[in-house]
N, C-alpha and C positions, 0 to 999 in steps of 0.2 A: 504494500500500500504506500502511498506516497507521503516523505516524508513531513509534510506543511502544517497536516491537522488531523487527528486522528476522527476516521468516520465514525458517523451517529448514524443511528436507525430508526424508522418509524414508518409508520402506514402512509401510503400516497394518499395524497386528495388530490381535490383537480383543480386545485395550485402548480400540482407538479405532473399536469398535462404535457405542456409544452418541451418539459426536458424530456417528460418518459420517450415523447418523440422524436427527439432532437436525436437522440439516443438508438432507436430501434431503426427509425431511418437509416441512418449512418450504413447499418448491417441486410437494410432493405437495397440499397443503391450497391454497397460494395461487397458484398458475403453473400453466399447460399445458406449462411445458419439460419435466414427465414423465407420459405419461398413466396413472400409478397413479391413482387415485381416494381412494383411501385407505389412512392411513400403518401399514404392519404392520413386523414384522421383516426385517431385512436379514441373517440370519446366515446363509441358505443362499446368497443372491447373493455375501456377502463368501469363503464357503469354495472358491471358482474358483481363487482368487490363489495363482498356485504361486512367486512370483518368478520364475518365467523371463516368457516371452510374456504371461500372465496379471499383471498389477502391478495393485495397487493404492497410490498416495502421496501422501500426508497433505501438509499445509502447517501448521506452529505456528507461531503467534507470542503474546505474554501466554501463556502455556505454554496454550494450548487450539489444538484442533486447528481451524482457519478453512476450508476445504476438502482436496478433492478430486479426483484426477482416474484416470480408470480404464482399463486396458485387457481385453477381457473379450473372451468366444468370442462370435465372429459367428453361426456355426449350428453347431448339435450334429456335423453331417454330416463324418467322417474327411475329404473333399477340401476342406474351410475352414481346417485347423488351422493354416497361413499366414496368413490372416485375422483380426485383431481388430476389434469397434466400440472406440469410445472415449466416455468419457462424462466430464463436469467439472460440479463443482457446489460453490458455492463461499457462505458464509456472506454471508447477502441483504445485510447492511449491509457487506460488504468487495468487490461490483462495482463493475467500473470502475479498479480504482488499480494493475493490473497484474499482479494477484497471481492470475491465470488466466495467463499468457504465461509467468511464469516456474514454474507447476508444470508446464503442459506439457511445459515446456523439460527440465525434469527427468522427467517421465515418457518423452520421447523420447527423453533422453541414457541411460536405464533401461531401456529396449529395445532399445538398440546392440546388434549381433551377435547378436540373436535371430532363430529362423528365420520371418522375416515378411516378408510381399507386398505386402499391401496392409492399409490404418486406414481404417475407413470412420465417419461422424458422421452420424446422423440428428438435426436441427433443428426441433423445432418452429417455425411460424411465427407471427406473426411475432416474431423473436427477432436482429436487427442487431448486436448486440454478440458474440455466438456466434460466427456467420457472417464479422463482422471477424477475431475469435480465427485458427479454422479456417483463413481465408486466409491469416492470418500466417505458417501453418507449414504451408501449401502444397499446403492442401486446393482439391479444383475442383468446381466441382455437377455432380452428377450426373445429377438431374433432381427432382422433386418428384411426391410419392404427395397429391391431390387430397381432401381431407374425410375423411383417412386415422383421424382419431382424435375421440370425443364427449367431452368435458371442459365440465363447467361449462354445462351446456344448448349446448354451440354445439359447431359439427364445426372440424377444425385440419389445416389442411395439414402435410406436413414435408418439409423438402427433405432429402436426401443428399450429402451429402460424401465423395469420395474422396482419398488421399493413399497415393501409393509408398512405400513404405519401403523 
């Protein structure tokens, strides 16, 4: 993490609209880690987040918000609602220093006693540093969907991750 200010955590509101975007764009235009194509509004994805099962939380440090990390409905379908995906996405110049391990940490200690089954992570590939994350906190593959997504003229595997809660 960098060394200026040490990050704070806390739940998004939709004060921190515009960075969550500023943000996931960034990995819209230049990554396949999300197969949007191109960077529109996130205010209907951000309106999920009830605090309970649903989180979404912020990481500041330099008072701007630096990532991300999300838990969010698996399928629409009444027999998922034990189910979250999780998603983390984190300002390009701050991977690597650790500052993905301790928001998850906080978005997991944020879902204590909620009524949840199972976290599942779809990864685009190839993407080793995600994959490291995941494992840390006791995610297992589950298996991989094959030329699952067209991004940038070329097809992308993604593997799945599963994890108990």
């Amino acid at each position: 993490m960098p060394e200026s200010s040490p990050p704070t955590f806390r739940p998004a509101t939709e004060d921190d609209l515009a960075a969550i975007e500023r943000i996931y764009h960034h990995y819209v235009i230049h990554s396949h880690a999300t197969f949007d194509v191109e960077a529109q509004s996130r205010r209907g994805w951000f309106e999920q987040f009830d605090g309970g099962k649903y989180r979404c939380i912020v990481a500041v440090f330099d008072d701007a918000v630096r990532g991300y990390a999300c838990s969010q409905h698996f399928r629409a379908k009444a027999a998922y609602e034990t189910t979250v995906e999780l998603s983390i996405y984190l300002e390009h110049d701050v991977t690597l220093r650790g500052l993905g391990k301790a928001l998850y940490r906080e978005l997991f200690t944020a879902l204590e006693g909620e009524d949840l089954h199972r976290a599942y992570a779809g990864i685009a590939l190839p993407n080793e540093p995600s994959i490291a994350l995941h494992k840390q906190f006791g995610f297992s593959l589950l298996g991989q969907y094959s030329e699952v997504g067209r991004k940038f003229g070329k097809y992308w595997d993604v593997a799945w991750y599963e994890k108990a809660l």
